[in-house]
MIMAR-806516 format. One line per 2 residues: number of its first residue (from 1); their letters; for each residue x, y, z of N, C-alpha, C. Coordinates in pm, whole numbers, plus 50000, padded with zeros to 5 digits. Example, Ala and Ser with C-alpha at 12.3 -4.5 7.8 and 13.67 -1.06 7.14 Angstrom:
# MIMAR-806516
1) as) 51319 49431 50780 51230 49550 50780 51320 49670 50780 | 51285 49775 50708 51367 49894 50714 51290 50003 50787
# end
This chain:
# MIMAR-806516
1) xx) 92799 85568 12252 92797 85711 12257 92844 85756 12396 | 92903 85899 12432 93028 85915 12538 92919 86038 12567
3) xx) 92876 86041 12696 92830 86174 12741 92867 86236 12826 | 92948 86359 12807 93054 86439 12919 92926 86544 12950
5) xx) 92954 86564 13079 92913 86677 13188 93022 86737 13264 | 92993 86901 13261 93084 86935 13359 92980 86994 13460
7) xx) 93025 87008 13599 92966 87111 13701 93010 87251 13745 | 92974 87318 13762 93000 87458 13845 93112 87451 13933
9) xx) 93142 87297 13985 93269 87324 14099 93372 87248 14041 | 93357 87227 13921 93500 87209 13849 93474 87043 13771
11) xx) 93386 86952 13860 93392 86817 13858 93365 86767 13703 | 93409 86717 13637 93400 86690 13503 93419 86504 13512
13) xx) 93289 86471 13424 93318 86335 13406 93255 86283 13261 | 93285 86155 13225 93252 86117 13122 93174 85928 13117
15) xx) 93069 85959 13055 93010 85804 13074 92945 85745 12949 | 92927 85647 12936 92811 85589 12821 92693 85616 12781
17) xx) 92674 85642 12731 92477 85670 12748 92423 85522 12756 | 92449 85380 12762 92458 85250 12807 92406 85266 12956
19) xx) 92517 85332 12991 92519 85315 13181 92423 85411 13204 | 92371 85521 13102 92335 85640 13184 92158 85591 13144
21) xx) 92174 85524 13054 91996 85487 13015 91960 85403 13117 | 92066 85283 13154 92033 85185 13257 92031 85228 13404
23) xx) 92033 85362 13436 92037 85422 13576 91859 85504 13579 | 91816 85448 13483 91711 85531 13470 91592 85447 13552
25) xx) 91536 85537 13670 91464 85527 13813 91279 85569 13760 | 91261 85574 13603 91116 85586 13572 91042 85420 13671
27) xx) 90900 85472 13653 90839 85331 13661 90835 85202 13587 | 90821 85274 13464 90862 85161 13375 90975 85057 13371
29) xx) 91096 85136 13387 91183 85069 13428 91226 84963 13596 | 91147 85046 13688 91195 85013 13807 91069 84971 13830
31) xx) 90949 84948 13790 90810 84905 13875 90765 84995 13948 | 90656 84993 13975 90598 85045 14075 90452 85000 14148
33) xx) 90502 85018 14320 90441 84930 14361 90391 85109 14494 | 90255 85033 14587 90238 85140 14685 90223 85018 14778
35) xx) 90300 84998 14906 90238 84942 14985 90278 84798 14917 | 90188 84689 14972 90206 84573 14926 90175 84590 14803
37) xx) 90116 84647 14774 90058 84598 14586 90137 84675 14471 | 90174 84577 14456 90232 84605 14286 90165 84576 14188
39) xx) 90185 84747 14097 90139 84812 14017 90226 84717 13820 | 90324 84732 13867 90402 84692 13748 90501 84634 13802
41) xx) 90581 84551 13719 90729 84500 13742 90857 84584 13687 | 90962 84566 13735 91050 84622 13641 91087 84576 13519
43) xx) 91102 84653 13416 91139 84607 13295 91250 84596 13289 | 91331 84515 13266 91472 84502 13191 91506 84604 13065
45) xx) 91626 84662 13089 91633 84726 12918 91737 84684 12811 | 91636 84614 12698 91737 84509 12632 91767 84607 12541
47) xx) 91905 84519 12474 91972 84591 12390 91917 84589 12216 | 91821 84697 12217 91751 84704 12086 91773 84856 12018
49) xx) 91713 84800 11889 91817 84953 11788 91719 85071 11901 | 91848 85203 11883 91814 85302 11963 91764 85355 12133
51) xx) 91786 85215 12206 91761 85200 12315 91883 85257 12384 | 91955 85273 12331 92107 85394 12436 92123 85486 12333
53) xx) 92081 85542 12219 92067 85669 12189 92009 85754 12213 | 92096 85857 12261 92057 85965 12365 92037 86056 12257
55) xx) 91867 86103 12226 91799 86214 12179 91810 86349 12219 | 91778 86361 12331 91763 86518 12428 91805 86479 12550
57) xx) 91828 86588 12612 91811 86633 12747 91742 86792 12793 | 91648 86723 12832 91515 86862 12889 91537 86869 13032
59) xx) 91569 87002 13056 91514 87082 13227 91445 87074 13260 | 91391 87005 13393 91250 86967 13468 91236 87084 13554
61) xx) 91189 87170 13542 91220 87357 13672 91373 87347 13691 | 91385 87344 13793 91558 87397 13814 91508 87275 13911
63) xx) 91535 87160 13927 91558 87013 14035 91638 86937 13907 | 91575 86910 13794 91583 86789 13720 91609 86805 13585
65) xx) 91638 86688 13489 91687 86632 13317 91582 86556 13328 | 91524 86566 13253 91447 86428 13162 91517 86408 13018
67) xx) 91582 86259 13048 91615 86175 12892 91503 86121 12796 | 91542 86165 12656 91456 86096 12524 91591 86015 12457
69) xx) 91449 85922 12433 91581 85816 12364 91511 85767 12230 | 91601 85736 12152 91555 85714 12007 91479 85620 11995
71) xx) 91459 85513 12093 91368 85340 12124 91225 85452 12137 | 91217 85575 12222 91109 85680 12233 91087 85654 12397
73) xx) 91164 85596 12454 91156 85581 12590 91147 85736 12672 | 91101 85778 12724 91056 85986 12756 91067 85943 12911
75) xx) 91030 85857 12970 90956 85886 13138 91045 85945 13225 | 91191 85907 13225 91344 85909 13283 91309 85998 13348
77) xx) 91354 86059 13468 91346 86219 13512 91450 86172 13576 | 91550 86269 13603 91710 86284 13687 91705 86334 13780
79) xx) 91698 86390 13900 91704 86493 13967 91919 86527 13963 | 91941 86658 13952 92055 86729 13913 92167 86609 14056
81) xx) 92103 86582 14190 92191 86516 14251 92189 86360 14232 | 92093 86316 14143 92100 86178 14079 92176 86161 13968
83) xx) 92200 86272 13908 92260 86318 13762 92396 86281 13790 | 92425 86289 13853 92553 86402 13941 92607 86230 13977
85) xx) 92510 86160 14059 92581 86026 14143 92587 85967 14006 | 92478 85916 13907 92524 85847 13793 92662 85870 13744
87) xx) 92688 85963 13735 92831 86041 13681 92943 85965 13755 | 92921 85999 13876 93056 85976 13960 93037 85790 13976
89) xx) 92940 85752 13997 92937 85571 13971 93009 85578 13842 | 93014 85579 13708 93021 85518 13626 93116 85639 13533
91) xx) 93203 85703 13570 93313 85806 13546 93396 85741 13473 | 93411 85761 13308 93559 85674 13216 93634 85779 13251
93) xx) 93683 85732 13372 93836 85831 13465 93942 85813 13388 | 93950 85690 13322 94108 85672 13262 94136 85644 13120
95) xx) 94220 85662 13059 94244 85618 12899 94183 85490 12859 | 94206 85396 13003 94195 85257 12976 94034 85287 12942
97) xx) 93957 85306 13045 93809 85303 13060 93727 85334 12945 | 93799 85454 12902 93749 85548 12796 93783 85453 12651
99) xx) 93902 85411 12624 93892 85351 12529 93828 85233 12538 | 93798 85159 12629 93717 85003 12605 93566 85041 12594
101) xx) 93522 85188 12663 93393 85193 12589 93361 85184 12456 | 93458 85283 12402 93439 85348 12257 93489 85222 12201
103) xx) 93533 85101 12222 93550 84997 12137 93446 84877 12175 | 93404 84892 12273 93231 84781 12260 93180 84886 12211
105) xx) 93128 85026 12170 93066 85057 12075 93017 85023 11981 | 93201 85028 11893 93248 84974 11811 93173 84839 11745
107) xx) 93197 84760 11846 93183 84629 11818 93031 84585 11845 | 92982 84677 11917 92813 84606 11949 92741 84666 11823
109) xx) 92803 84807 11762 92723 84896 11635 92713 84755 11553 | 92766 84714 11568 92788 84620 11399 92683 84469 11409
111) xx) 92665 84511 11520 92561 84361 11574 92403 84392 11562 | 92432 84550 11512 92255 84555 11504 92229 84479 11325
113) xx) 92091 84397 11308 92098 84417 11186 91927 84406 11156 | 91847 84484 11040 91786 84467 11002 91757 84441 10892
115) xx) 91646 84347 10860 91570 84270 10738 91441 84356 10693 | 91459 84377 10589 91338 84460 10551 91313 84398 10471
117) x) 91149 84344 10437 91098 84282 10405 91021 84341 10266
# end
């Protein structure tokens, strides 16, 4: 899935929701520790059904996005200039870019499979 943003000063970019779930700075994801002691580890985010389907995007006051994702992952919070760097890191600037996403899409959709019992 391809998620375009534009800004107020013209800047327009386009990215994965892949790259944009895996930029996600919750605790869950990144651990959290105070001081020497750690609280949690970071989680890895594996590739399971709905874990890069991008549900919503909610306004945190006027700073921040919080992402929902179909796995039900909620914690994400963005701040608008974290939003902003994800974007410009991971920008499908070119035909090339843009099409090799949309074709591991392609090709990873077909790798999900479930057994219902």
């Amino acid at each position: 899935m391809i998620l375009y943003a534009k800004w107020q000063d013209g800047y327009e970019a386009q990215i994965t929701t892949e790259e944009f779930r895996r930029a996600c700075r919750c605790a869950h994801c990144t651990g959290e520790s105070v001081g020497d002691k750690i609280f949690s580890r970071p989680k890895p985010v594996k590739n399971e059904p709905g874990v890069f389907q991008l549900e919503s995007l909610t306004p945190v006051g006027n700073y921040a996005v919080q992402a929902a994702w179909a796995n039900g992952h909620d914690t994400g919070i963005y701040t608008w200039d974290y939003f902003r760097e994800v974007f410009e890191k991971n920008n499908l600037d070119t035909p090339e870019k843009l099409e090799a996403a949309k074709a591991k899409e392609l090709t990873e959709s077909k790798k999900i499979k479930l057994d219902v019992l």
